[in-house]
C-alpha positions as CSV (number, residue, x, y, z in Angstrom):
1,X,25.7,-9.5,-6.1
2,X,26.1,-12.5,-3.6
3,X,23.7,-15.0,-5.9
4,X,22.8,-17.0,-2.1
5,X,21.2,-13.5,-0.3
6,X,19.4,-12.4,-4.3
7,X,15.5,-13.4,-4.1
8,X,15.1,-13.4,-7.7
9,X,12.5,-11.0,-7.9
10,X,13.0,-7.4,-9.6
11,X,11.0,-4.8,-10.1
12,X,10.4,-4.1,-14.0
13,X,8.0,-1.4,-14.1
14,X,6.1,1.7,-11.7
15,X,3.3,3.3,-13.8
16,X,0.9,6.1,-12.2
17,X,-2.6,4.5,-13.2
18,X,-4.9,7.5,-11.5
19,X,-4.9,10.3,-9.6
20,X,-7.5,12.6,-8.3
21,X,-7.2,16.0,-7.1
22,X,-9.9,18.5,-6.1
23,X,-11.8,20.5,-3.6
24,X,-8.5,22.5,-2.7
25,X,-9.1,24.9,0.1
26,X,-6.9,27.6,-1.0
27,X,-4.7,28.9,1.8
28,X,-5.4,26.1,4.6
29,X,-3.4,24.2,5.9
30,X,-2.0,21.1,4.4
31,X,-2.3,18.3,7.2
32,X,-2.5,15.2,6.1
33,X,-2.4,11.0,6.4
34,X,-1.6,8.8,3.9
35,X,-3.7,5.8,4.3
36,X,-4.1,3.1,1.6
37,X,-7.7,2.8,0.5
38,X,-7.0,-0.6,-1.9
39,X,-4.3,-3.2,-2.9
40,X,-4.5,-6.0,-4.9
41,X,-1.6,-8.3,-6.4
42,X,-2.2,-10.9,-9.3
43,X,0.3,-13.4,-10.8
44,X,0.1,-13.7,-14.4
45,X,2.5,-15.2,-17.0
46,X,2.8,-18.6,-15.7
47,X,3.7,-17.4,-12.2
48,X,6.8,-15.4,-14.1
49,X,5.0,-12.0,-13.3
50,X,3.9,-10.4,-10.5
51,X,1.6,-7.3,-10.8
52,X,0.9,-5.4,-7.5
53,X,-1.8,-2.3,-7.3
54,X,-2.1,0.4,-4.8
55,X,-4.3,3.0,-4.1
56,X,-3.4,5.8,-1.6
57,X,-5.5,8.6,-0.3
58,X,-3.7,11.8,1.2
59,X,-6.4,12.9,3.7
60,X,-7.6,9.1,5.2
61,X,-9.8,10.3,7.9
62,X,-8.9,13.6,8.2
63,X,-12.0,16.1,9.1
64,X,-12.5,18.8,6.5
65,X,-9.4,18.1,4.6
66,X,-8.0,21.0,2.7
67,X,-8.3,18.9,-0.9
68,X,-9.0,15.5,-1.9
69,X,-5.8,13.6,-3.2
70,X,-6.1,10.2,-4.1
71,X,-3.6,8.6,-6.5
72,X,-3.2,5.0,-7.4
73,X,0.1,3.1,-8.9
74,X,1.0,-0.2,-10.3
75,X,4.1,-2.1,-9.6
76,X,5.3,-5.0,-11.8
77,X,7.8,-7.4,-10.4
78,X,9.4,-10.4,-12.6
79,X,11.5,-13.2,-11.7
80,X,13.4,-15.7,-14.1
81,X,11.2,-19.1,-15.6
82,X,13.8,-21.2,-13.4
83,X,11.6,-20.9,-10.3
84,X,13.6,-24.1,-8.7
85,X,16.5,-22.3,-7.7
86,X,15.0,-18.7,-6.6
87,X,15.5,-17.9,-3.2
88,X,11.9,-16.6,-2.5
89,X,8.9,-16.9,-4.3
90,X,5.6,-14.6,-4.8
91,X,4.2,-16.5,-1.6
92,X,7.3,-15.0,0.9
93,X,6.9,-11.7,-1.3
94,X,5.1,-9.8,1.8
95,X,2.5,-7.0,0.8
96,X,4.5,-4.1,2.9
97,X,7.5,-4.6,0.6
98,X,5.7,-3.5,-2.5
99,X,4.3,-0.7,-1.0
100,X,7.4,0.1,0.4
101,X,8.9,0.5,-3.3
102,X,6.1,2.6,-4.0
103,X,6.0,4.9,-1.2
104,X,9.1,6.7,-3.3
105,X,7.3,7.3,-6.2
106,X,4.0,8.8,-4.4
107,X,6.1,10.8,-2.6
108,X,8.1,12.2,-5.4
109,X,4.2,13.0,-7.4
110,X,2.5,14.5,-4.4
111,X,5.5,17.2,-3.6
112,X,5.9,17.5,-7.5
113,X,1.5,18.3,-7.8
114,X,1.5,20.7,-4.6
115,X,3.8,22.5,-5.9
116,X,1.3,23.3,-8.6
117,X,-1.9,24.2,-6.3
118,X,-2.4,26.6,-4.2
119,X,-1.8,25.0,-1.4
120,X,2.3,24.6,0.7
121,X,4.2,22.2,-1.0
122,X,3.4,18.5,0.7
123,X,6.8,16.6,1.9
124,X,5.6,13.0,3.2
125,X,7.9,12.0,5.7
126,X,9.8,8.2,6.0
127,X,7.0,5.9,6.1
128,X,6.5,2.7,8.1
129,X,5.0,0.2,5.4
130,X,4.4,-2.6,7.8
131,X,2.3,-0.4,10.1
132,X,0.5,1.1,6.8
133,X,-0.6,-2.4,5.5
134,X,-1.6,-3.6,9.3
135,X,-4.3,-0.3,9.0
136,X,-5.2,-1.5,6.1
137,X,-5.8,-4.7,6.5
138,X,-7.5,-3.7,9.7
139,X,-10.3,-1.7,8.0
140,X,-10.9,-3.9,4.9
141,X,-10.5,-7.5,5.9
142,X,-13.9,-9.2,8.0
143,X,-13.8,-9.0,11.3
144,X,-14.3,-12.4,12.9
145,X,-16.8,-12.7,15.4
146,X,-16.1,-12.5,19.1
147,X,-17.0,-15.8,20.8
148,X,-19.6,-14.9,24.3
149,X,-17.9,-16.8,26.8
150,X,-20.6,-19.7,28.5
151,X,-21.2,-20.3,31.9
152,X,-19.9,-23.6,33.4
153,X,-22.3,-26.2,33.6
154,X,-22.5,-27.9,37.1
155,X,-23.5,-31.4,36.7
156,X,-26.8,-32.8,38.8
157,X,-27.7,-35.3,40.5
């Protein structure tokens, strides 16, 4: 690999941390909407490791959802101590990425589990990850307030 164009980050681990599944409607249909309902990222180990967390709920405002599916993974991303000469660092490391690596593994678990309910077998689509994080974001960061626009003041006399 072209050493100039490698960001010096790798992925060392994916680990399934939770998952909950219940209140399957048997026979309904299985609409869903993968939403993300938490994410956190921490550096640890001198700023060698990177450890990214990411819940994901199946049925994110869906009305009477045919089951509750909620899973959560961890990602763990390292880089080499020589931190100098890396071409990106945990700062440029942008949130949709890692949910982007783990998109594959929650879609490989959630056709692998509805296979075993008795429900059709769930086959999530090509995700956009940007879009996915901006909805996030959008429902769990403050909302600033919305400045009431003044009337001019006209000097007197």
């Amino acid at each position: 690999m072209d050493k100039t164009k490698s960001p010096g980050i790798s992925i060392k681990s994916v680990h399934l941390l939770e998952c909950s599944v219940g209140d399957v409607k048997q026979g309904a249909d299985l609409n869903f909407s993968l939403g993300i309902t938490n994410f956190s990222k921490a550096i640890v180990s001198d700023g060698k490791v990177l450890v990214v967390t990411v819940s994901f709920d199946l049925m994110q405002g869906i009305e009477n959802p045919p089951c509750k599916f909620q899973c959560t993974f961890v990602a763990t991303y390292t880089r080499p101590a020589d931190t100098e000469n890396q071409n990106m660092n945990w700062d440029e490391f942008k949130d949709h990425v890692a949910v982007a690596h783990l998109v594959p593994y929650v879609r490989e678990f959630v056709s692998n589990m509805t296979t075993r309910l008795p429900l059709s077998v769930l086959m999530i689509p090509p995700v956009n990850t940007h879009k996915l994080m901006l909805e996030y974001n959008q429902l769990t960061l403050p909302k600033s307030p919305i400045a009431t626009p003044v009337a001019p003041v006209t000097p007197t006399a």
